[in-house]
C-alpha positions in Angstrom: 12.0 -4.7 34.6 8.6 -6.2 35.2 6.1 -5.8 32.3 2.4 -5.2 32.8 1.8 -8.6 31.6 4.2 -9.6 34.8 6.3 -11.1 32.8 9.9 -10.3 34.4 12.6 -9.2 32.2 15.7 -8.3 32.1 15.9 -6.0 28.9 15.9 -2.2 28.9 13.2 0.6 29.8 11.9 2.4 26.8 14.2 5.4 27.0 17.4 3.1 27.2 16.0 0.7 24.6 15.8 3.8 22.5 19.2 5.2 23.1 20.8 1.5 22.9 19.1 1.4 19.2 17.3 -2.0 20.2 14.7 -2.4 18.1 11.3 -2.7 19.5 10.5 -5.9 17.9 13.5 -7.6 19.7 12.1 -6.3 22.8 8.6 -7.6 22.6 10.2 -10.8 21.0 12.6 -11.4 24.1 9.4 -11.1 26.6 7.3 -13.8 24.6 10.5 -15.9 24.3 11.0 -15.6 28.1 7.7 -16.4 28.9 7.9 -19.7 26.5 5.0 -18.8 24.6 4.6 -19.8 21.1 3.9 -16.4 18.5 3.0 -18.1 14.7 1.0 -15.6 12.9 -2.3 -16.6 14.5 -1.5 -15.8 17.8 -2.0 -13.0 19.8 0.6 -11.0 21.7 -1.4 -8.2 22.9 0.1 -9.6 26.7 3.7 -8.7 25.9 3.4 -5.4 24.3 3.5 -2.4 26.8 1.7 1.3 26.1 3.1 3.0 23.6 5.1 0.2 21.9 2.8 -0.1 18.9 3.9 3.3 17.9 7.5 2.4 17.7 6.1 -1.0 16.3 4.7 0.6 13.6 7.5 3.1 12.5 10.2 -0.1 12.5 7.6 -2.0 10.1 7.1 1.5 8.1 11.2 1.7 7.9 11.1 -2.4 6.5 8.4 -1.7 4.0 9.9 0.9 2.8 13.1 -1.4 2.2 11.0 -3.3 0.2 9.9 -0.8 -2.3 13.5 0.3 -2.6 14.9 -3.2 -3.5 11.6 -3.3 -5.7 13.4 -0.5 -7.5 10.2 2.0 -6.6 11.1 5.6 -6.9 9.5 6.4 -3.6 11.1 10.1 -3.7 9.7 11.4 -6.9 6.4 8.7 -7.2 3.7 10.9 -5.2 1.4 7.3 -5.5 4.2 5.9 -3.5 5.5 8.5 -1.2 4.3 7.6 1.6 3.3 4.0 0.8 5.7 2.6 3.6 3.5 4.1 6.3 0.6 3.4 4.9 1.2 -0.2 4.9 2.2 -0.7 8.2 -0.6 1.1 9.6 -2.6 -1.2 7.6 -1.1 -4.2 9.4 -0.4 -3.3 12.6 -4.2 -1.5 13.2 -6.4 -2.5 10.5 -6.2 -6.3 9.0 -3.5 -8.2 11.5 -5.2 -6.2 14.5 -6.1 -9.4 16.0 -2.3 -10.4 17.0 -1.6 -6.6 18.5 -4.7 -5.8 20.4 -6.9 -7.5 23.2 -9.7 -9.3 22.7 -12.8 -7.8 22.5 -14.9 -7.4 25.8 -17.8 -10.0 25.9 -20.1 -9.4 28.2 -21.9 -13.1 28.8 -25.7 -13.3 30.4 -27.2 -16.4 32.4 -29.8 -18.4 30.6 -32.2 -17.4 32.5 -34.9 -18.9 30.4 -33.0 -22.0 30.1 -33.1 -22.2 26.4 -32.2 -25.3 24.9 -33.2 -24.9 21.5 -31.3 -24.5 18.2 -30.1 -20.9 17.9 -27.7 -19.9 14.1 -26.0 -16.7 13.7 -24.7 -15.6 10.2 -23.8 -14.8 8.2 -21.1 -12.9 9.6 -19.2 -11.5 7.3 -15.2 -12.2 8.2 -11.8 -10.7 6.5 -8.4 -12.5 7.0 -5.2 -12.7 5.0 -3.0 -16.0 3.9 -0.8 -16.4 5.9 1.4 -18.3 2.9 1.5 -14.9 0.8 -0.5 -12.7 2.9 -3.3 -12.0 0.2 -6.8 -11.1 1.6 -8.9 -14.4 2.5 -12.6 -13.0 2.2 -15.9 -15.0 2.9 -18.6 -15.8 5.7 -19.2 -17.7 9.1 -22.0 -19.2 10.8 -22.3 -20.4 14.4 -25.1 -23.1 15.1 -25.2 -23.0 19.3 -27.3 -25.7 21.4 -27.0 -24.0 24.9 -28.2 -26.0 27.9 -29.7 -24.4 31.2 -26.0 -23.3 32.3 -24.3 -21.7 29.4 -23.8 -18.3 29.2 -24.6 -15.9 26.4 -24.0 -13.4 24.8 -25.0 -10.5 22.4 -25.1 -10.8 18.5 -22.8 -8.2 18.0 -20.3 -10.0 20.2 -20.3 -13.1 17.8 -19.0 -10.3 15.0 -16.7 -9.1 17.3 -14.8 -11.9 18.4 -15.2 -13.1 15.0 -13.1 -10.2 13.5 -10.6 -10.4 16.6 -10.2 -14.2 15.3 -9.9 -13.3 11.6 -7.8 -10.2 11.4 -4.4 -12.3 11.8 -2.4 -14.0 9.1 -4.2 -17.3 8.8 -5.2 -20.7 7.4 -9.1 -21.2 7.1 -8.7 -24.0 8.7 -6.5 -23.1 11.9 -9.5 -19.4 12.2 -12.5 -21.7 12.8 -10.8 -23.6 15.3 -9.3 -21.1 17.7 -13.1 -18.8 17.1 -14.8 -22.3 18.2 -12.1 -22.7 21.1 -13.1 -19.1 22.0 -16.8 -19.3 22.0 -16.9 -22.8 23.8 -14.6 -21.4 26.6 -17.3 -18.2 26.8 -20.6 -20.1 26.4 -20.3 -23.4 27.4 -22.6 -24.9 25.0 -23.9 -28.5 24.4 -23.3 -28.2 21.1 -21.1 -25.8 18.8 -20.8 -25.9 15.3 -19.0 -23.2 12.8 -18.8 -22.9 8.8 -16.8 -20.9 7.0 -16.8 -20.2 3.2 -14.2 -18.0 1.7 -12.9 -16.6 -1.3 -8.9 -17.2 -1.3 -7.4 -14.6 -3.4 -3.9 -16.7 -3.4 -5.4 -18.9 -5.9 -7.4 -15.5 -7.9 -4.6 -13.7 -7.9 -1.7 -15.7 -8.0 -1.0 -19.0 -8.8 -3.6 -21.1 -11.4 -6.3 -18.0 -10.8 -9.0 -19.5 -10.5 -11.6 -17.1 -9.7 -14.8 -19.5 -8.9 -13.3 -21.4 -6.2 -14.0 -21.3 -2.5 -13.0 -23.2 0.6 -15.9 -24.3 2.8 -15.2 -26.4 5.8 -16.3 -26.7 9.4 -15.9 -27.2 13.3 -18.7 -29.3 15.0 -18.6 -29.9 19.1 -20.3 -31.6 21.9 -24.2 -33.0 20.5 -23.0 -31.3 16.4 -21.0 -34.7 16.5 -23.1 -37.2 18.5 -26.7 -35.8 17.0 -26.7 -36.6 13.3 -30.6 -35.4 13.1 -29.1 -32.0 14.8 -26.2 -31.8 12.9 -28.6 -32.0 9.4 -31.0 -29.7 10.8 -28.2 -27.4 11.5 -26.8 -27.5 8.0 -30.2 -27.6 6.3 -31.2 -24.1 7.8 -27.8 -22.6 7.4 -28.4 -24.2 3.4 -31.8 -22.1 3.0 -30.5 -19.0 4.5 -27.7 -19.1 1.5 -30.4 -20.2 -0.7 
């Protein structure tokens, strides 16, 4: 069959995937494998999944979870906190905080610069959600995008920085790994001189696990184009983005 990515394969429709007991998950796997792309936890495989898939996606993860509380020894039956804590999970995955690998990214609708601005322009703090992608515990914090567009870049809304952002985020991560692929993003969109991100996050695999440490954060950064060759940019950059934490 030929999926709506067009990726050709061989495996079964729905209905005889169903009937064979294939698991849905080995379906979508087999289409990424024969298309030789590469699916870590960051990436998104919105391509290979076909209408109606997530559904099924979703009940397989439910009947794993729920697996999990079992060999946790959770009386799921009779603990009405835990009922129906399976489901509730994988919902929580597959539509709410690792929506970035299932779903397409987010329309971004990019405008000529018209005006041909070539000045400075920061946008943050955007606030950003992600999960480890060592233990899966929530990664929590901020970004801020320093642009220096030149008289061809495109660009586009405010909202659309959040948005793509989000997309970006909501995917088992590392910080460091997020503010590369949202910088590889934007630069593809906008076409920029210049692109810097920051990040700062609150890591709740070291609060809640591990040595807990509560006070520490992870800041680090991605600087492009005239970020790296401007050192009087790049300060003025980091100086503003400094007062506007301030």
């Amino acid at each position: 069959m030929t999926s709506t990515t067009g990726v050709v394969s061989e495996h079964p429709t729905d209905s005889q995937h169903e009937t064979d007991g294939i698991p849905v998950s080995q379906v979508i796997r087999a289409r990424i494998k024969a298309a030789k792309t590469r699916f870590h936890a960051n990436d998104n495989i919105a391509q290979f999944i076909q209408p109606g898939e997530l559904d099924k996606l979703l009940s397989e993860v439910e009947g794993k979870l729920q697996g999990v509380l079992e060999s946790l020894v959770i009386d799921t039956e009779s603990d009405h906190n835990t009922n129906d804590t399976a489901r509730r999970v994988a919902k929580m995955y597959l539509r709410e905080v690792f929506a970035g690998r299932y779903e397409a990214a987010p329309s971004l609708t990019e405008f000529p610069n018209a005006s041909r601005l070539n000045e400075l322009m920061i946008i943050g703090p955007i606030t950003v959600r992600s999960a480890c992608s060592h233990h899966l515990c929530p990664i929590m914090g901020q970004v801020w995008v320093g642009v220096m567009p030149n008289e061809h870049s495109n660009l586009i809304g405010l909202s659309k920085y959040a948005r793509i952002a989000n997309w970006i985020m909501s995917r088992p991560q590392i910080q460091e790994e997020a503010v590369v692929q949202l910088a590889d993003v934007l630069q593809d969109k906008m076409r920029p001189d210049g692109l810097a991100i920051v990040m700062e996050a609150d890591h709740f695999c070291m609060h809640w696990r591990g040595v807990k440490d509560t006070g520490a954060k992870m800041v680090n950064s991605v600087m492009r184009g005239t970020f790296l060759t401007n050192a009087d940019l790049r300060r003025e950059f980091l100086s503003l983005l400094q007062s506007r934490k301030n």
